[in-house]
N, C-alpha and C positions, 0 to 999 in steps of 0.2 A: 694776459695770455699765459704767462707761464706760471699762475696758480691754477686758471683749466688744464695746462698739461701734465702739470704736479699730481690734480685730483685724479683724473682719470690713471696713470700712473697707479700712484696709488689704491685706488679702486681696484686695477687689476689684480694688485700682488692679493688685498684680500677675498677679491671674487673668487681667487687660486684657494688660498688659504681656508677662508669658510666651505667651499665645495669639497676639498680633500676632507676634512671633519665630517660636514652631512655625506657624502659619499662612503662614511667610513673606510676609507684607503687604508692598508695595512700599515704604513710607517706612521699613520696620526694614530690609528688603534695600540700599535705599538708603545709608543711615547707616552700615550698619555698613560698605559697601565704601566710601563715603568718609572714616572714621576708618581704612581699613586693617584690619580684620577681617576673620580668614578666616569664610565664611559657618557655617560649620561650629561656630562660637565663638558665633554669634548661636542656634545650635540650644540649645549648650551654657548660656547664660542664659538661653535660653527655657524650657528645665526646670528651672533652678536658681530661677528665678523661679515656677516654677506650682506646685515640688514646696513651696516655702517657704509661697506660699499656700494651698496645702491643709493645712501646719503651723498656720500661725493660726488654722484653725477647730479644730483641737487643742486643747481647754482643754490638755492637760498639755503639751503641745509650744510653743503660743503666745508664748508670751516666748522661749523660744530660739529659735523661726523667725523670731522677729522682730528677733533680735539678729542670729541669720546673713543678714537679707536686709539692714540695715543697715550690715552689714560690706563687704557685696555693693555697696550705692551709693555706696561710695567709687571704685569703680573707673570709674561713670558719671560722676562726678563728676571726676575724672581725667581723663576722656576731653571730658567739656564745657569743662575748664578748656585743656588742649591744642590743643582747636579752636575756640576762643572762640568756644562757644556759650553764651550769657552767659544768654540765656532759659531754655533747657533746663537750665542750673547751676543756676538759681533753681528751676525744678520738681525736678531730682533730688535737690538740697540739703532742700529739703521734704520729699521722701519720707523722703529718708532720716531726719532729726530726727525725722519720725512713727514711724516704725519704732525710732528709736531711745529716746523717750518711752515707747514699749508696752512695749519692753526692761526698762529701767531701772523703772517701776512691775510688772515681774512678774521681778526681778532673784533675789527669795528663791526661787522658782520655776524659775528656771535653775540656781541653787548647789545647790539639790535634786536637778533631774537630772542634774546632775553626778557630785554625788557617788553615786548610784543606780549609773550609766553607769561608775563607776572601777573597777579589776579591784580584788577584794580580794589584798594580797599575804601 
């Protein structure tokens, strides 16, 4: 029960997060052309973001979208530490631990679709 309220959770902040980007909102427009992002990169984690949250509502996908999107805030996290944005480190570093918490409690659930997903040889 409380890795479904974790994902949905989860889900939300990046349902917010991917639609601010494809919405082009002027504070993602902003950000990204002050870290030096082509805006086109901001499209491209806006769907990398929205497609991962409608993974989490995925019972069977859930843990792996939520390890891919955890992989995914290292690179915010990257970019908050480059630009010492020391507040924004502290929420991306959050998210990401959450995402990465859902992960690792539905981790027998990713080795599953794993191995589903491998070609037989």
């Amino acid at each position: 029960m409380i890795t479904r309220i974790s994902s949905y959770i989860i889900a939300l902040i990046f349902f917010a997060s991917g639609g601010a980007k494809l919405l082009s909102l002027t504070f993602e427009v902003e950000a990204f052309a002050r870290w030096g992002y082509p805006i086109e990169f901001m499209y491209f984690t806006g769907v990398v973001e929205f497609v991962g949250a409608i993974g989490l509502l995925i019972p069977r996908l859930s843990s792996f979208a939520s390890l891919c999107l955890a992989v995914l805030m290292l690179g915010a996290i990257g970019t908050h530490i480059v630009h010492n944005e020391w507040l924004m480190l502290a929420v991306a570093s959050a998210i990401a631990l959450a995402a990465l918490w859902r992960a690792w409690f539905g981790r027998a659930e990713v080795k599953q679709l794993l191995i589903t997903l491998r070609p037989n040889k």
